[in-house]
FIKOLZA-1660 file (N, C-alpha, C; in steps of 0.1 Angstrom, whole numbers, plus 5000, padded with zeros to 4 digits):
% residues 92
   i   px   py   pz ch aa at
   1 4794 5034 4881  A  X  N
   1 4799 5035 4894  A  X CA
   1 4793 5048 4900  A  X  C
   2 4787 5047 4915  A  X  N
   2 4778 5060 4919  A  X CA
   2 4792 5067 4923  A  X  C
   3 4793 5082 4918  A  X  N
   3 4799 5089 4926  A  X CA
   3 4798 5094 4939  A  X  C
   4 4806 5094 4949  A  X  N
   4 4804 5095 4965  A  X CA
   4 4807 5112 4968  A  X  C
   5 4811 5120 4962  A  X  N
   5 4809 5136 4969  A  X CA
   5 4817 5133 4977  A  X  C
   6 4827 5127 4977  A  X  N
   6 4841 5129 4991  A  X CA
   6 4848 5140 4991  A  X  C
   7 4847 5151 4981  A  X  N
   7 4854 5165 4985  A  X CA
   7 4847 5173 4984  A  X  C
   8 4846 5186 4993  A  X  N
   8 4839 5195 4994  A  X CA
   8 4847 5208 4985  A  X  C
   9 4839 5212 4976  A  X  N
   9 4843 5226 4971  A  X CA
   9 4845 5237 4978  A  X  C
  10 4841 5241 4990  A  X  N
  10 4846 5250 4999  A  X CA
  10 4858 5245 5006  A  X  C
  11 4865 5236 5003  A  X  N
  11 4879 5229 5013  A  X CA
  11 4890 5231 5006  A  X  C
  12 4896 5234 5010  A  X  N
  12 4914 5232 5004  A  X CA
  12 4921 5218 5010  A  X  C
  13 4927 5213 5000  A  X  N
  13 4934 5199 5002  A  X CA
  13 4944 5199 5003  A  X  C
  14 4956 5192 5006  A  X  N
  14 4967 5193 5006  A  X CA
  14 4972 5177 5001  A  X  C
  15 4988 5178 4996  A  X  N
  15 4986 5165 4994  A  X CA
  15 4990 5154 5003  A  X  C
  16 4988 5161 5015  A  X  N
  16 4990 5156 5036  A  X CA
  16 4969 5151 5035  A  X  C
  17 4968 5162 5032  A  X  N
  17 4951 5156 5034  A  X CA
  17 4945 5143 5030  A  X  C
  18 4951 5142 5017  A  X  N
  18 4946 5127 5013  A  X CA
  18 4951 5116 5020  A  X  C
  19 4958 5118 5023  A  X  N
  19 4965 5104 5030  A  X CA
  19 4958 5105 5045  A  X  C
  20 4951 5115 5051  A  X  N
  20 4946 5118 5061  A  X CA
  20 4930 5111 5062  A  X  C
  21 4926 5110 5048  A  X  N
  21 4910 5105 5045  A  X CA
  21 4910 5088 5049  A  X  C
  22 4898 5085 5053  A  X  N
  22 4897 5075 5061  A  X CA
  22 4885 5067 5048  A  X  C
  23 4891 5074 5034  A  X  N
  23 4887 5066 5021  A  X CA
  23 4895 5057 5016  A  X  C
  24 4892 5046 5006  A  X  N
  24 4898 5040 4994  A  X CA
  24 4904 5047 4990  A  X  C
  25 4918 5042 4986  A  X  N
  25 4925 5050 4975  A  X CA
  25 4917 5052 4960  A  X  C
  26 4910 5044 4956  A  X  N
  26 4896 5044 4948  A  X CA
  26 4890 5051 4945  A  X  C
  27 4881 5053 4956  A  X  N
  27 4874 5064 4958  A  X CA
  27 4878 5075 4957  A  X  C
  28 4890 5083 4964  A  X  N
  28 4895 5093 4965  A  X CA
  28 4898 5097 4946  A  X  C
  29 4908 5086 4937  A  X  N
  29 4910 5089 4926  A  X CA
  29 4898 5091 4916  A  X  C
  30 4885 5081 4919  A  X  N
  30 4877 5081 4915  A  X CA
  30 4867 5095 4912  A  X  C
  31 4873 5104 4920  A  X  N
  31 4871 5122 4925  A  X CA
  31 4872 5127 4912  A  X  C
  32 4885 5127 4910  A  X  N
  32 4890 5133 4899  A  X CA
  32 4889 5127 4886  A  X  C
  33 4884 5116 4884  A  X  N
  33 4883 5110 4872  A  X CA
  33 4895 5096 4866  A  X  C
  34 4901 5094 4877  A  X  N
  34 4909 5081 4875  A  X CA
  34 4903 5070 4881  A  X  C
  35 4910 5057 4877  A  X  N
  35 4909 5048 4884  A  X CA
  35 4923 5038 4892  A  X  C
  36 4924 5031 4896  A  X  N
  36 4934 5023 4906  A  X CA
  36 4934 5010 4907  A  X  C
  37 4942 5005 4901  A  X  N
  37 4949 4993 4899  A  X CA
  37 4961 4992 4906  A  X  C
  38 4968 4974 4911  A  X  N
  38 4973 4973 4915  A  X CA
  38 4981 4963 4910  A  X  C
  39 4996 4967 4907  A  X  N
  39 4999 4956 4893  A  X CA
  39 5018 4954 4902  A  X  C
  40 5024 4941 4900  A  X  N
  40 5037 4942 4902  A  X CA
  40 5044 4953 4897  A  X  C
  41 5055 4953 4900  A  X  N
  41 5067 4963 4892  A  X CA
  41 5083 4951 4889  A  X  C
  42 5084 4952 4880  A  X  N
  42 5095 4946 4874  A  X CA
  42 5109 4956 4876  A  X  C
  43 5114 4956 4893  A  X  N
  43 5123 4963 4893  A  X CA
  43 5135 4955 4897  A  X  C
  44 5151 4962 4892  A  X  N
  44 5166 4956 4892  A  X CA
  44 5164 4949 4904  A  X  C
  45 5169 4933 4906  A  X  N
  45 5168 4926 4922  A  X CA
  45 5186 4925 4921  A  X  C
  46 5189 4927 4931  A  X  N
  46 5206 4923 4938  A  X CA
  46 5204 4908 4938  A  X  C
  47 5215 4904 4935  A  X  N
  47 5219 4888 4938  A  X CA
  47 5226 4883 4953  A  X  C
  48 5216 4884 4956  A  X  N
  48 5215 4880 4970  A  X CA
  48 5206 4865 4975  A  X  C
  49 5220 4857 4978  A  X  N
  49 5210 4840 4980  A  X CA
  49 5207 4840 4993  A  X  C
  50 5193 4841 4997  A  X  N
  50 5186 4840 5008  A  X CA
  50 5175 4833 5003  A  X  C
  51 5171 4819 5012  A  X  N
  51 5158 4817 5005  A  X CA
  51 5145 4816 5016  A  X  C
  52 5151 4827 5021  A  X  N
  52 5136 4832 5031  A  X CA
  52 5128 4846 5026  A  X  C
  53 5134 4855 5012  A  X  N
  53 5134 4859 5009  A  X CA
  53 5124 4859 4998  A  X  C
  54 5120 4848 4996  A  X  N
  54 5114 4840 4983  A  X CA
  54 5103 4839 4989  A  X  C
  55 5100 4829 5003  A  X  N
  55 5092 4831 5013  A  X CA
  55 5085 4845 5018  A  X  C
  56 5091 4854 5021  A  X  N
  56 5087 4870 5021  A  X CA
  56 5080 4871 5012  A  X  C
  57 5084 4873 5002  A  X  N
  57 5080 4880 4989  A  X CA
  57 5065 4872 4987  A  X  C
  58 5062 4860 4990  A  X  N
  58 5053 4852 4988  A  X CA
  58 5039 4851 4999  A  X  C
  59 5045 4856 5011  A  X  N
  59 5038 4860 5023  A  X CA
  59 5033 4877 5019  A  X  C
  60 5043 4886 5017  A  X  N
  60 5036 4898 5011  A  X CA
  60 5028 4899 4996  A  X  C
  61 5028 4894 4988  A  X  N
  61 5016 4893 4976  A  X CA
  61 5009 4887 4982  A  X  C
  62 5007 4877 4994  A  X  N
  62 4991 4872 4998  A  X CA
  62 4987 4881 5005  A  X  C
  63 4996 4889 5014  A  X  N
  63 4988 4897 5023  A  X CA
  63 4979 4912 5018  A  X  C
  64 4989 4913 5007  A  X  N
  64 4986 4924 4997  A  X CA
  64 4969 4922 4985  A  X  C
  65 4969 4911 4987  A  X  N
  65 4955 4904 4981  A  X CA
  65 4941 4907 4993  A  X  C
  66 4946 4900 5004  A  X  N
  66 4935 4904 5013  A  X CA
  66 4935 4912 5021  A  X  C
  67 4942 4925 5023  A  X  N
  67 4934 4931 5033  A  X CA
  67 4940 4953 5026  A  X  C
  68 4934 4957 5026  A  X  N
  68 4932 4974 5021  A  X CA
  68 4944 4977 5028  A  X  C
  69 4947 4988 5021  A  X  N
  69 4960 4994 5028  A  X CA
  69 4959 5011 5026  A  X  C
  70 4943 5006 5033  A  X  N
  70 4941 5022 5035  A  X CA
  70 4944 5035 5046  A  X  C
  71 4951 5028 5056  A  X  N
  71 4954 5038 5068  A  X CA
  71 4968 5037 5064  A  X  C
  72 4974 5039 5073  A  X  N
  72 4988 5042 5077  A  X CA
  72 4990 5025 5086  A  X  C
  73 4985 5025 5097  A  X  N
  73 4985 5013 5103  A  X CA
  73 4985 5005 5094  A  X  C
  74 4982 5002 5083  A  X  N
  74 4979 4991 5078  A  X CA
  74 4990 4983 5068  A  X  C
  75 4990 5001 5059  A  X  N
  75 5003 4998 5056  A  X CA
  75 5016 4994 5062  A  X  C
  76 5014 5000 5076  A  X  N
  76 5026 4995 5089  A  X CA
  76 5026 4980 5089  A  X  C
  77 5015 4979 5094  A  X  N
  77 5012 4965 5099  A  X CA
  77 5015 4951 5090  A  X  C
  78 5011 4956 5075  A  X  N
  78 5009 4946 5063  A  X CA
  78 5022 4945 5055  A  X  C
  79 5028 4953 5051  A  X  N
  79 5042 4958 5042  A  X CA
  79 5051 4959 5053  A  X  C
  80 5052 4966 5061  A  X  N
  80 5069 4971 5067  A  X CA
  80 5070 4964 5077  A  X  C
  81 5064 4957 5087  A  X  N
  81 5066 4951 5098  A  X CA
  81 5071 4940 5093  A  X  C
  82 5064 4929 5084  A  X  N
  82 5072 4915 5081  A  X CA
  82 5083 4920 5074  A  X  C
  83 5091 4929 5068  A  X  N
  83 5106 4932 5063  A  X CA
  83 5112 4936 5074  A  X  C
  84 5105 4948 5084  A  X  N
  84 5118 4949 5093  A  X CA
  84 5120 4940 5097  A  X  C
  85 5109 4928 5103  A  X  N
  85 5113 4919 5114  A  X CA
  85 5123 4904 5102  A  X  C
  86 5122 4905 5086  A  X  N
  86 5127 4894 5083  A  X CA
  86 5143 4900 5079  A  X  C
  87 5147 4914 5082  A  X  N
  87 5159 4921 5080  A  X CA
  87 5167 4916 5093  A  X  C
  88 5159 4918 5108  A  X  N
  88 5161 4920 5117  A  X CA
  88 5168 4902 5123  A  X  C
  89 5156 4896 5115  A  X  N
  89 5162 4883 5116  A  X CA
  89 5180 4878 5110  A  X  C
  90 5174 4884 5096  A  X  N
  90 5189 4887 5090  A  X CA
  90 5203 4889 5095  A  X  C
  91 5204 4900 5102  A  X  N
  91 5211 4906 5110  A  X CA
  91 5220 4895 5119  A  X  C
  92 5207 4890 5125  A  X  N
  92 5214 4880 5140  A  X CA
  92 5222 4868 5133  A  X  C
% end
């Protein structure tokens, strides 16, 4: 893998600055000597019968496949927007 020189040795970083780079999360770990995988988490679910829920969950792992979630927008756009709006539906 070619290394890219995304940080400058004269810069101080913060850990506001990385989330501020208009890099891969990849690349940025790739800096320091890691790499970045993206793997489920097997965490406690409530028993809650909704089966639009099932639907969500199945709409977010596709969207999570195709498109980077490397800004903030994106993650907005991709992850939090279909839960507010399928909470919001909930509600009514």
């Amino acid at each position: 893998m070619l290394k890219l020189n995304l940080l400058r040795e004269d810069c101080s970083y913060t850990f506001r600055s990385y989330f501020e780079m208009s890099y891969e999360p990849d690349d940025i770990l790739a800096e320091f000597g890691y790499t970045f995988s993206r793997a489920a988490l097997a965490l406690p679910e409530a028993n809650y019968p909704h089966s639009n829920l099932v639907e969500l969950r199945r709409r977010l792992e596709t969207h999570l496949s195709l498109a980077s979630l490397s800004s903030e927008a994106a993650r907005r756009e991709v992850l939090v927007a279909p839960i507010l709006l399928e909470a919001a539906a909930l509600s009514h």
